[in-house]
TORVOBA-503612 format. One record per residue: x, y, z of N, C-alpha, C in turn; chain. Coordinates in nm, 3 decimals. Layout:
// TORVOBA-503612
+---------+---------+---------+---------+---------+---------+---------+---------+---------+-----+
!    n.c1 !    n.c2 !    n.c3 !   ca.c1 !   ca.c2 !   ca.c3 !    c.c1 !    c.c2 !    c.c3 ! mol !
+---------+---------+---------+---------+---------+---------+---------+---------+---------+-----+
!       X !       Y !       Z !       X !       Y !       Z !       X !       Y !       Z !   A !
...
+---------+---------+---------+---------+---------+---------+---------+---------+---------+-----+
END
This chain:
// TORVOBA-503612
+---------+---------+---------+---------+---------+---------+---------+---------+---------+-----+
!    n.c1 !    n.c2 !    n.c3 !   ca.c1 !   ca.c2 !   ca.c3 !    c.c1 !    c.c2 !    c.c3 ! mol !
+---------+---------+---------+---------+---------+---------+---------+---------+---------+-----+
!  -0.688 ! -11.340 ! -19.327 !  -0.819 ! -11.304 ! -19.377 !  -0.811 ! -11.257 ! -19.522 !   A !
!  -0.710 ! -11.177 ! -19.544 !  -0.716 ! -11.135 ! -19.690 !  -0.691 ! -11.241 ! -19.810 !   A !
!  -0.629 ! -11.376 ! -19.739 !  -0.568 ! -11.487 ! -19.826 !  -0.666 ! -11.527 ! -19.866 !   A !
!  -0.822 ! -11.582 ! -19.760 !  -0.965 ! -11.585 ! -19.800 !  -1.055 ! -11.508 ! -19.872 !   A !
!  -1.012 ! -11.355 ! -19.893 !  -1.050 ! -11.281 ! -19.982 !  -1.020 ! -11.294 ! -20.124 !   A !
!  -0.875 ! -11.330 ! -20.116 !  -0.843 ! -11.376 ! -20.275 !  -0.839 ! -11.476 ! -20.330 !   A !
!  -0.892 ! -11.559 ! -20.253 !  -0.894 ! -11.651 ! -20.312 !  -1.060 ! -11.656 ! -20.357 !   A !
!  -1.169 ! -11.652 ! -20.256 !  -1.300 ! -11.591 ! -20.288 !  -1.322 ! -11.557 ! -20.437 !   A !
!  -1.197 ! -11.455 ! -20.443 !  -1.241 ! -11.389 ! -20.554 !  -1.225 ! -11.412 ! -20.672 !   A !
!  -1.108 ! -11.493 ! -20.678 !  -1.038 ! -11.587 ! -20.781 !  -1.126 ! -11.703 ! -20.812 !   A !
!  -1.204 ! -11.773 ! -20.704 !  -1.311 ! -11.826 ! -20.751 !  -1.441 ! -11.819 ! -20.791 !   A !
!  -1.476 ! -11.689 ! -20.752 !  -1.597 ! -11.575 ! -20.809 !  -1.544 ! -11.588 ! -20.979 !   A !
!  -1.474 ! -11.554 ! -21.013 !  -1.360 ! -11.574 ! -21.150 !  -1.393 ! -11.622 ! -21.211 !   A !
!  -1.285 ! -11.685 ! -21.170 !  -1.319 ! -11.860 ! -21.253 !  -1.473 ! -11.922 ! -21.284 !   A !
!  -1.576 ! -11.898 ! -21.206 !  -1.699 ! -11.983 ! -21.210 !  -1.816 ! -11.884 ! -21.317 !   A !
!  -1.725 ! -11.759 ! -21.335 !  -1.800 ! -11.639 ! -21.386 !  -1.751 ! -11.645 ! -21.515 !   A !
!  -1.633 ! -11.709 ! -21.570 !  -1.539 ! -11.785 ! -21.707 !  -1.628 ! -11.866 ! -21.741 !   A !
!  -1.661 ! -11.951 ! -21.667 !  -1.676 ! -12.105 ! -21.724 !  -1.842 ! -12.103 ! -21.790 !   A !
!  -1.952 ! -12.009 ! -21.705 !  -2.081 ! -11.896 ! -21.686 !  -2.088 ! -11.848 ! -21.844 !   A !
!  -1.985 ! -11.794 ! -21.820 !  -1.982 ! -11.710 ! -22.014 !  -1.937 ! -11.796 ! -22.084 !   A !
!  -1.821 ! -11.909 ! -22.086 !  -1.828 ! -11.940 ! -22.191 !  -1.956 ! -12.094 ! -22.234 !   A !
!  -2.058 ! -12.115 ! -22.165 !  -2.143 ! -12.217 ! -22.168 !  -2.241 ! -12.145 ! -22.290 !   A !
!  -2.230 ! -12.253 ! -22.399 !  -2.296 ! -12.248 ! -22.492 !  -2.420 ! -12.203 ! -22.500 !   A !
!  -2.492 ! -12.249 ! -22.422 !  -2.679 ! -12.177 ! -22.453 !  -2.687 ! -12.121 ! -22.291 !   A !
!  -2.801 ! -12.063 ! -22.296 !  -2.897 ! -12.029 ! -22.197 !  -2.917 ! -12.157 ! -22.100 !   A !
!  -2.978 ! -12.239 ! -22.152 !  -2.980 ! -12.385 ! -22.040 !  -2.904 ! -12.383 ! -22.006 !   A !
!  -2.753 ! -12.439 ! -22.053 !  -2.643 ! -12.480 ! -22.002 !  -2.585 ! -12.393 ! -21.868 !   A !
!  -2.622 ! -12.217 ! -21.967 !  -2.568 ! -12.160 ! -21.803 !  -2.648 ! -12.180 ! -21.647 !   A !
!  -2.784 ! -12.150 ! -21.699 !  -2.875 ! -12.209 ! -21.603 !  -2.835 ! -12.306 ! -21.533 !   A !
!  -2.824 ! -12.442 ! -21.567 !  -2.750 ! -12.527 ! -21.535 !  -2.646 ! -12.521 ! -21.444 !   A !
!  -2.489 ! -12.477 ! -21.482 !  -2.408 ! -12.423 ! -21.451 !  -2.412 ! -12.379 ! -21.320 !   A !
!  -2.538 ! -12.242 ! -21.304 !  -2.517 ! -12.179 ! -21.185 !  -2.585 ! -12.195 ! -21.069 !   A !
!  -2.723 ! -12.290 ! -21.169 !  -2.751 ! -12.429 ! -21.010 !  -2.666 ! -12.503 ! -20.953 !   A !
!  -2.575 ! -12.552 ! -21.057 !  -2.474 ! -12.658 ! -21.011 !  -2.365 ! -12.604 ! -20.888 !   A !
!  -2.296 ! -12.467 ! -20.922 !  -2.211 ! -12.343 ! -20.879 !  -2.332 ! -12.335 ! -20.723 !   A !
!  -2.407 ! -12.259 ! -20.714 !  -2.498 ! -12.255 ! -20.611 !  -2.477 ! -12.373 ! -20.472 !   A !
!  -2.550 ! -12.499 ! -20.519 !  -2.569 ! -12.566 ! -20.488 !  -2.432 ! -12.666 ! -20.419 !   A !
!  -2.266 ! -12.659 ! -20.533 !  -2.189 ! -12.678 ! -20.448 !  -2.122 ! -12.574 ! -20.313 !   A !
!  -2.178 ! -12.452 ! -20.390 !  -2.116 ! -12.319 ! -20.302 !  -2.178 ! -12.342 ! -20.156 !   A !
!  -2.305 ! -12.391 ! -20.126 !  -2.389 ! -12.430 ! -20.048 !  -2.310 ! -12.499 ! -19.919 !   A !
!  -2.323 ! -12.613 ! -20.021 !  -2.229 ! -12.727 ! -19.933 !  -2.129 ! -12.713 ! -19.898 !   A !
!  -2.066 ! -12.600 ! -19.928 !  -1.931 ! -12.593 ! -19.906 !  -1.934 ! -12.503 ! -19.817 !   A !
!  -2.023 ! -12.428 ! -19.767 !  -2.015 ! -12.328 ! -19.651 !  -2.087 ! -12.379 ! -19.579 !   A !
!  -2.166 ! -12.467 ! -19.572 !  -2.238 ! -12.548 ! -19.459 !  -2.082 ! -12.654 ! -19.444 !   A !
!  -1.994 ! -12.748 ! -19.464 !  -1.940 ! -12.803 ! -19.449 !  -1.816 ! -12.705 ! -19.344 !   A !
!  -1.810 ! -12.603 ! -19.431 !  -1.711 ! -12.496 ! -19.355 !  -1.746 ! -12.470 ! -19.213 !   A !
!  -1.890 ! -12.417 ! -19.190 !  -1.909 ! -12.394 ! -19.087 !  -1.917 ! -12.513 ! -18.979 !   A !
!  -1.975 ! -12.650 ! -19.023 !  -1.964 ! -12.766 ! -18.921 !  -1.866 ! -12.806 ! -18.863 !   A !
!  -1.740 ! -12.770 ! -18.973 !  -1.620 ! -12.824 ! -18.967 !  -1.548 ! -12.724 ! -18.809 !   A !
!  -1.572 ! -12.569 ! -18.809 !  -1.532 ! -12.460 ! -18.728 !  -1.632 ! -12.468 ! -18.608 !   A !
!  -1.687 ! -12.537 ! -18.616 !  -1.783 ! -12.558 ! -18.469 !  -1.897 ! -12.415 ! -18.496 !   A !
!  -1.941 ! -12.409 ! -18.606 !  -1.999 ! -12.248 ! -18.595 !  -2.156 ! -12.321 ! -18.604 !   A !
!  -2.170 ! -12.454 ! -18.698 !  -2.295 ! -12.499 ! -18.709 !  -2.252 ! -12.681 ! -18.652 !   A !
!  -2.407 ! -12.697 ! -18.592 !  -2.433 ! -12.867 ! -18.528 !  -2.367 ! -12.937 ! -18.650 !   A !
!  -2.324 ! -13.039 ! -18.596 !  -2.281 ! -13.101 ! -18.700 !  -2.442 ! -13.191 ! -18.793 !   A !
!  -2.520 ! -13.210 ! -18.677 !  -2.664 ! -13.304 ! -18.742 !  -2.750 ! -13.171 ! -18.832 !   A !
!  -2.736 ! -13.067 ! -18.742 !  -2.770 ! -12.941 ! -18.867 !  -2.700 ! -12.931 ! -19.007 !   A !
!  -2.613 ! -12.992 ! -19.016 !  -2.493 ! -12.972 ! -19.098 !  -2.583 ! -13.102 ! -19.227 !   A !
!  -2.598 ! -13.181 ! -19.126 !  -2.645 ! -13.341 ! -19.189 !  -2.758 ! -13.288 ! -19.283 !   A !
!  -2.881 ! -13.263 ! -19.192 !  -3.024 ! -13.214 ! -19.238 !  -3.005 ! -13.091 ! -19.391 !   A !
!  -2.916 ! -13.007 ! -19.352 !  -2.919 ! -12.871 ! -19.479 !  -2.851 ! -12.987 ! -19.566 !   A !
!  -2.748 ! -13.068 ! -19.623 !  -2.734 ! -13.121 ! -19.671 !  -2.781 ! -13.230 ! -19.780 !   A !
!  -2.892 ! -13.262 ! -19.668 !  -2.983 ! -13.361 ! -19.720 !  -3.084 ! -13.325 ! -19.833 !   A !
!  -3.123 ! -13.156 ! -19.793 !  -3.205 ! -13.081 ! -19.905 !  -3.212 ! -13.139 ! -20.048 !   A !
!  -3.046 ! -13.073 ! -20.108 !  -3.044 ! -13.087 ! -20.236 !  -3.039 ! -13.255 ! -20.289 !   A !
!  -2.997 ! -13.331 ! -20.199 !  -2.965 ! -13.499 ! -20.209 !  -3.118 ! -13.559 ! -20.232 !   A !
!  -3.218 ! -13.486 ! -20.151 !  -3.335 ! -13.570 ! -20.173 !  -3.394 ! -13.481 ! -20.316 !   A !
!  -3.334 ! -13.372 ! -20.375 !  -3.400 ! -13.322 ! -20.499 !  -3.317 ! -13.394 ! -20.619 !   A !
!  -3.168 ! -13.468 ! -20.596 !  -3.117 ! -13.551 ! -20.709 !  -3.192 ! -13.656 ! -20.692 !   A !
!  -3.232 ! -13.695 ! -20.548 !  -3.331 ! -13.863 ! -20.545 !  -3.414 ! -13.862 ! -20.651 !   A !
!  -3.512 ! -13.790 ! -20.598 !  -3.692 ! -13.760 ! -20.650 !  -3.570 ! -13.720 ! -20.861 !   A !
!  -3.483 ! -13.690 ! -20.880 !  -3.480 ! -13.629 ! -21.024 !  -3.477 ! -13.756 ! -21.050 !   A !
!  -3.358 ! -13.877 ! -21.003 !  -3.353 ! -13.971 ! -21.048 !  -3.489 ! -14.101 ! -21.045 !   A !
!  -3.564 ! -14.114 ! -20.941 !  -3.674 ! -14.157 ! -20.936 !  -3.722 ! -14.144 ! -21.042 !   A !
!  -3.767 ! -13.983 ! -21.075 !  -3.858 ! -13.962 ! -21.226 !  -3.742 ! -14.060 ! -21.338 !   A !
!  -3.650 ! -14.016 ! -21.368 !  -3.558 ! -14.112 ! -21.488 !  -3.617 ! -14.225 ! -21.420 !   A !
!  -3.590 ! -14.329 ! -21.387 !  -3.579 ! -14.463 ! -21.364 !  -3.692 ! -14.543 ! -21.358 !   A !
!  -3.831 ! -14.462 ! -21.330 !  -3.945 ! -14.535 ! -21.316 !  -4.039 ! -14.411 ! -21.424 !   A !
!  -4.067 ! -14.478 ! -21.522 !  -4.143 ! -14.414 ! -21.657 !  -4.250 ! -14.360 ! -21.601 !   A !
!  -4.301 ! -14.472 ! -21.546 !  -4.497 ! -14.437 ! -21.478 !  -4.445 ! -14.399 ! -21.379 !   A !
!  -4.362 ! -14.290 ! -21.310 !  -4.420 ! -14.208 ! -21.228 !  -4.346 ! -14.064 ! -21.254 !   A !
!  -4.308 ! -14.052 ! -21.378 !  -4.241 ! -13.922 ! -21.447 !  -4.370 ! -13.933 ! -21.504 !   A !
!  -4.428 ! -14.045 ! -21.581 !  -4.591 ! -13.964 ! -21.658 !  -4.676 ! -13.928 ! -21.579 !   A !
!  -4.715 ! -14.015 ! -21.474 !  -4.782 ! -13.950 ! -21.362 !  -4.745 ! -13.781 ! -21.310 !   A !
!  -4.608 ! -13.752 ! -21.276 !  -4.599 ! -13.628 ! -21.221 !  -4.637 ! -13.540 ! -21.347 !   A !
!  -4.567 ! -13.543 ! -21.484 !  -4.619 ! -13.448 ! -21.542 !  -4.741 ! -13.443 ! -21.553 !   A !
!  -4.858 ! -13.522 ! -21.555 !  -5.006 ! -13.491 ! -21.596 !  -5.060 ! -13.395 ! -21.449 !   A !
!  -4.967 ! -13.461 ! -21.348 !  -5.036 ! -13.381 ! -21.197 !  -5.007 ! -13.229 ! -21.242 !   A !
!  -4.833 ! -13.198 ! -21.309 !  -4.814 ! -13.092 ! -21.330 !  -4.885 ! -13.026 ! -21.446 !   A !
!  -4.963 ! -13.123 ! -21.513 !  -5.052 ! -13.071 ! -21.625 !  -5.215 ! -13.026 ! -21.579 !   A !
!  -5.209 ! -13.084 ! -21.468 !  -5.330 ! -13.087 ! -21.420 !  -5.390 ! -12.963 ! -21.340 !   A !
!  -5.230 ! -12.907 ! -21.303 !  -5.261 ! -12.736 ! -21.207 !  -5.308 ! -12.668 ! -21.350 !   A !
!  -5.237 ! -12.673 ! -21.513 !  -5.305 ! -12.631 ! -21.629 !  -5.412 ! -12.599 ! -21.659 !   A !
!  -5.488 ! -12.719 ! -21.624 !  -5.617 ! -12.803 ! -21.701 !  -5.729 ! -12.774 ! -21.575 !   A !
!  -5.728 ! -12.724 ! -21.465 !  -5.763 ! -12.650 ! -21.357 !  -5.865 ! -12.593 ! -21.406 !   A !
!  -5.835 ! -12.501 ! -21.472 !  -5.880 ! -12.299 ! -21.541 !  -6.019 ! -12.352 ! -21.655 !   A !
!  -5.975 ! -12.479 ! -21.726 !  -6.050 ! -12.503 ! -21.820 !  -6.094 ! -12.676 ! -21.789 !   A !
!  -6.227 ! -12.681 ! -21.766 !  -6.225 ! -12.833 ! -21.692 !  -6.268 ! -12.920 ! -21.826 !   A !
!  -6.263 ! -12.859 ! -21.963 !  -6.334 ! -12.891 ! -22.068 !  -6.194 ! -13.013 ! -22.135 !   A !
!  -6.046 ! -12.969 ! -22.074 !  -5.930 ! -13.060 ! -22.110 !  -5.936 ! -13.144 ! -21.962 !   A !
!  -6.015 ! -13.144 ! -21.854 !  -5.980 ! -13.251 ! -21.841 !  -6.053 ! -13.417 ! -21.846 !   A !
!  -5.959 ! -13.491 ! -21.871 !  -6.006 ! -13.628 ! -21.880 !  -6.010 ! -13.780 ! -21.781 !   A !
!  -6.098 ! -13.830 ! -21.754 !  -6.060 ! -13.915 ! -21.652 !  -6.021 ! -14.047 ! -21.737 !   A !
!  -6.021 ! -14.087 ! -21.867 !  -6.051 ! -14.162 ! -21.974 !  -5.891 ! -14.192 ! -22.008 !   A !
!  -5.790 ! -14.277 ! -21.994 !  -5.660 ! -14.288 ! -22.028 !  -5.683 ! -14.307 ! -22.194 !   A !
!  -5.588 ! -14.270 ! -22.276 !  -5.537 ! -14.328 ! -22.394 !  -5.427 ! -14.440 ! -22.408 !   A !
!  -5.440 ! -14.451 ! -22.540 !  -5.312 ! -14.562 ! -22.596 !  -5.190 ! -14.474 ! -22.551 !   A !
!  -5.164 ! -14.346 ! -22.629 !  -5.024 ! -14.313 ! -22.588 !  -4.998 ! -14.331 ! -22.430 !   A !
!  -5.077 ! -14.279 ! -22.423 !  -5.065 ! -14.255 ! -22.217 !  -5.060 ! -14.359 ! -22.154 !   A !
!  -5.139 ! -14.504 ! -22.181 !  -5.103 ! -14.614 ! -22.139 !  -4.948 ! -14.613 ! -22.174 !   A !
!  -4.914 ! -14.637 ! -22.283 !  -4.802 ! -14.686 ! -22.355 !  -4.664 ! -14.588 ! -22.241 !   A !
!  -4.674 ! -14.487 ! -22.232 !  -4.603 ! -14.406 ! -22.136 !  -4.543 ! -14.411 ! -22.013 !   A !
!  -4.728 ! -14.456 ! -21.973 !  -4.685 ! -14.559 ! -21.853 !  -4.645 ! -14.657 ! -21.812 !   A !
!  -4.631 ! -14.736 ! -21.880 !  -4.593 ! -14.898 ! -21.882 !  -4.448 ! -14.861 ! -21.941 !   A !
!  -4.429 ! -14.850 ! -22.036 !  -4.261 ! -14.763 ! -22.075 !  -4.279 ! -14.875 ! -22.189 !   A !
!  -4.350 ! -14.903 ! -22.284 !  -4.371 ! -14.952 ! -22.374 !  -4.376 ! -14.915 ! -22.526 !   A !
!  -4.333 ! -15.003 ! -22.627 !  -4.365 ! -14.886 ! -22.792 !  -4.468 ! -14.979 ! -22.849 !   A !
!  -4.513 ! -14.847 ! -22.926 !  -4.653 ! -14.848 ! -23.020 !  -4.633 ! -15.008 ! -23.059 !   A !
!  -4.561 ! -15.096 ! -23.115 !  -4.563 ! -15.217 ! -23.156 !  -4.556 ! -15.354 ! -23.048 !   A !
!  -4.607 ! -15.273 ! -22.920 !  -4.576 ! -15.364 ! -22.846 !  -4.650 ! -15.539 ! -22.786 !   A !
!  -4.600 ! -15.594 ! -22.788 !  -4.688 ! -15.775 ! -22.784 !  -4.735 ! -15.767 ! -22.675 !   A !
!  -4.788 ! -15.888 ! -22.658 !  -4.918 ! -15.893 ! -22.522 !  -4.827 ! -15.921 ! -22.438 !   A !
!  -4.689 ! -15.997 ! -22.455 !  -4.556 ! -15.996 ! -22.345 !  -4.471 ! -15.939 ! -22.329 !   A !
!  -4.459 ! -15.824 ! -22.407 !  -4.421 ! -15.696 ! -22.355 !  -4.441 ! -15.613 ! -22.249 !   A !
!  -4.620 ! -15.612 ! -22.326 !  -4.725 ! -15.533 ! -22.203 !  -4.670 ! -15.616 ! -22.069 !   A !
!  -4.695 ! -15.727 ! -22.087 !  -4.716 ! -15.776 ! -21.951 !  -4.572 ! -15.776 ! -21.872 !   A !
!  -4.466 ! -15.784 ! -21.932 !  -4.367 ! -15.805 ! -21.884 !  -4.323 ! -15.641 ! -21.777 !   A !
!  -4.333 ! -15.559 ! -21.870 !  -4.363 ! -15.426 ! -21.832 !  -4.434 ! -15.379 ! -21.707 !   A !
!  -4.555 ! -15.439 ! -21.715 !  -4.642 ! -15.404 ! -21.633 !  -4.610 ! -15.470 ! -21.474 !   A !
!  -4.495 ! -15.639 ! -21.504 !  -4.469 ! -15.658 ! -21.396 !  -4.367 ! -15.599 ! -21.326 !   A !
!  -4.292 ! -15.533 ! -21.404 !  -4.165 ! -15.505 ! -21.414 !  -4.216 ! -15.340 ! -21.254 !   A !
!  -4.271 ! -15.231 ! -21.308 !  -4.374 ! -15.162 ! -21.289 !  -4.385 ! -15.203 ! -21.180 !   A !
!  -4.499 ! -15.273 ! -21.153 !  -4.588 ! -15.317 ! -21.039 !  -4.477 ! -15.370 ! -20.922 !   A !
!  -4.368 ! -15.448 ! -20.921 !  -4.317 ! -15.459 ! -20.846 !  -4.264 ! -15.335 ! -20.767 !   A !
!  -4.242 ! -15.221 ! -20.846 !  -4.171 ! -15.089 ! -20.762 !  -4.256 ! -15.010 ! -20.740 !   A !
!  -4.396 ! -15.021 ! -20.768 !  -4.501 ! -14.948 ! -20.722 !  -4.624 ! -15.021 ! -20.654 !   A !
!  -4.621 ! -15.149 ! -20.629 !  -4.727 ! -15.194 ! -20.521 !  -4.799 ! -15.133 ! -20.404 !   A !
!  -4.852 ! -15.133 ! -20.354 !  -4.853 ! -15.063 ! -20.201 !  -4.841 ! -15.160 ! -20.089 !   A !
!  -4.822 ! -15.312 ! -20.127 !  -4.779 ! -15.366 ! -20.035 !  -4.604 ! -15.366 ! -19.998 !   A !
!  -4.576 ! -15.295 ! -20.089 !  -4.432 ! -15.295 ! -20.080 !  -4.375 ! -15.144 ! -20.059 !   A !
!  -4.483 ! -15.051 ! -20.009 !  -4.462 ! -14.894 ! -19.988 !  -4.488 ! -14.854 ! -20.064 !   A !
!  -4.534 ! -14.877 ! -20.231 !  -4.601 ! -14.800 ! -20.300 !  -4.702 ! -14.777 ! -20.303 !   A !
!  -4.752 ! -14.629 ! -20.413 !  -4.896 ! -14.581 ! -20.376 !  -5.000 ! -14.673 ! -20.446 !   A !
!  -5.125 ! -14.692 ! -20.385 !  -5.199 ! -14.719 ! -20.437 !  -5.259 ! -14.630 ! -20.581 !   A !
!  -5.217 ! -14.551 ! -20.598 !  -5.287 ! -14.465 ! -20.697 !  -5.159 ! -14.501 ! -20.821 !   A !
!  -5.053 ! -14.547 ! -20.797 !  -4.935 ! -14.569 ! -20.898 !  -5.006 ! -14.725 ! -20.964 !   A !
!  -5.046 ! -14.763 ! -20.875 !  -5.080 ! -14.927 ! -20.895 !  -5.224 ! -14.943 ! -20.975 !   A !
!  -5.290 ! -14.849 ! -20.971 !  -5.398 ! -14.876 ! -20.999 !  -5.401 ! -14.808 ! -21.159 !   A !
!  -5.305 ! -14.694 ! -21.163 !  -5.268 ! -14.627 ! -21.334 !  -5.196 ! -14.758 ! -21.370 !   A !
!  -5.127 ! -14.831 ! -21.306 !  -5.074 ! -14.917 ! -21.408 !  -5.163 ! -15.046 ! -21.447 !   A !
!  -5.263 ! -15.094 ! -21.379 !  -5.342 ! -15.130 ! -21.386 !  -5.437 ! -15.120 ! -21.516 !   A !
!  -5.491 ! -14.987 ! -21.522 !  -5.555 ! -14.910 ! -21.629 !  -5.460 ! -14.916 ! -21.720 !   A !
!  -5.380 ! -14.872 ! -21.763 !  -5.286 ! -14.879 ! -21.902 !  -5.250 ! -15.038 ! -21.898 !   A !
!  -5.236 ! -15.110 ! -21.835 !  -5.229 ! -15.273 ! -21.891 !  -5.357 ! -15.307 ! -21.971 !   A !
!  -5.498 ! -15.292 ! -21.847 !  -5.588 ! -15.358 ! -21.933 !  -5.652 ! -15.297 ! -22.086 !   A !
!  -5.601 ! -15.128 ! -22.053 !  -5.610 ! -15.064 ! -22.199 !  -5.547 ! -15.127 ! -22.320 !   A !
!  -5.432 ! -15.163 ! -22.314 !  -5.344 ! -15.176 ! -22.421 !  -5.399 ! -15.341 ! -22.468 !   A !
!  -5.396 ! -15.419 ! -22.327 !  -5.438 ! -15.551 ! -22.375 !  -5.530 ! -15.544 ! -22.382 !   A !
!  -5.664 ! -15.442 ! -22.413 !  -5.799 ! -15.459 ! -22.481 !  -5.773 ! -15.428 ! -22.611 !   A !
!  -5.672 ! -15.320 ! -22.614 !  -5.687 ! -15.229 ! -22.783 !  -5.606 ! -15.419 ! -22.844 !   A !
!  -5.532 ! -15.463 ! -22.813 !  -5.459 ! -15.559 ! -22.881 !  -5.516 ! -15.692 ! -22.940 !   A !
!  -5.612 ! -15.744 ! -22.819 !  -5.779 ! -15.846 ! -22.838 !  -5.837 ! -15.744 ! -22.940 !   A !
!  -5.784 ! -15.651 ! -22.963 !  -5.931 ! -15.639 ! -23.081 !  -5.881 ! -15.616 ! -23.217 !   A !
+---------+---------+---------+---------+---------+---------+---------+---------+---------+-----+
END
């Protein structure tokens, strides 16, 4: 028991080193989600392993943090639905004062959504937009409300471009 104590503590240590020497504020932040989150797993793994927890309990607590790297990577990988979440998260904001909000998309905001730049051709847009639409359809499990913003920022951009 005491061999588990020192070692505990030696790794309390070490993770409390690495804590101080991280350059900014983020980074430690960072750091001690990261520290947390393996410390986690590693005492849920401990205990499944000793028969103390189910092993499918073991599965499920696991799964927690795995579906919060999913959903992080989701936002990276699909543009229009990282702009989508932030405006929802802009939208608990814009609540208090109903005078910011808008039902009316813009150029940037099209452009955001589609994952497109300011100079972009009518086969860009479109290429984009198919690109898009295939991972957000709702015949293919996506939402209808993803499909229909991308919708709106296509025909936006290819109106501002006809003119």
């Amino acid at each position: 028991m005491r061999i588990y104590l020192i070692a505990g503590l030696i790794l309390i240590w070490i993770l409390w080193w690495h804590v101080k020497r991280a350059p900014d504020e983020v980074t430690r932040r960072k750091l001690i989600q990261k520290y947390i989150l393996y410390g986690l797993i590693g005492v849920i793994f401990i205990l499944a392993v000793t028969g103390r927890i189910h092993w499918l309990g073991a599965a499920f607590a696991a799964l927690i943090p795995i579906l919060k790297m999913l959903f992080t990577a989701l936002l990276r990988f699909f543009p229009a639905l990282a702009a989508i979440y932030a405006r929802k998260q802009a939208q608990g904001d814009t609540q208090a004062n109903p005078s910011l909000n808008s039902t009316q998309m813009d150029a940037r905001e099209a452009r955001e959504i589609l994952g497109v730049l300011e100079d972009a051709t009518i086969e860009d847009i479109q290429t984009a937009y198919k690109k898009q639409m295939q991972k957000v359809h709702p015949d293919r499990g996506g939402s209808e409300y993803f499909a229909t913003k991308l919708n709106e920022a296509r025909d936006l951009l290819l109106k501002d471009l006809d003119n």
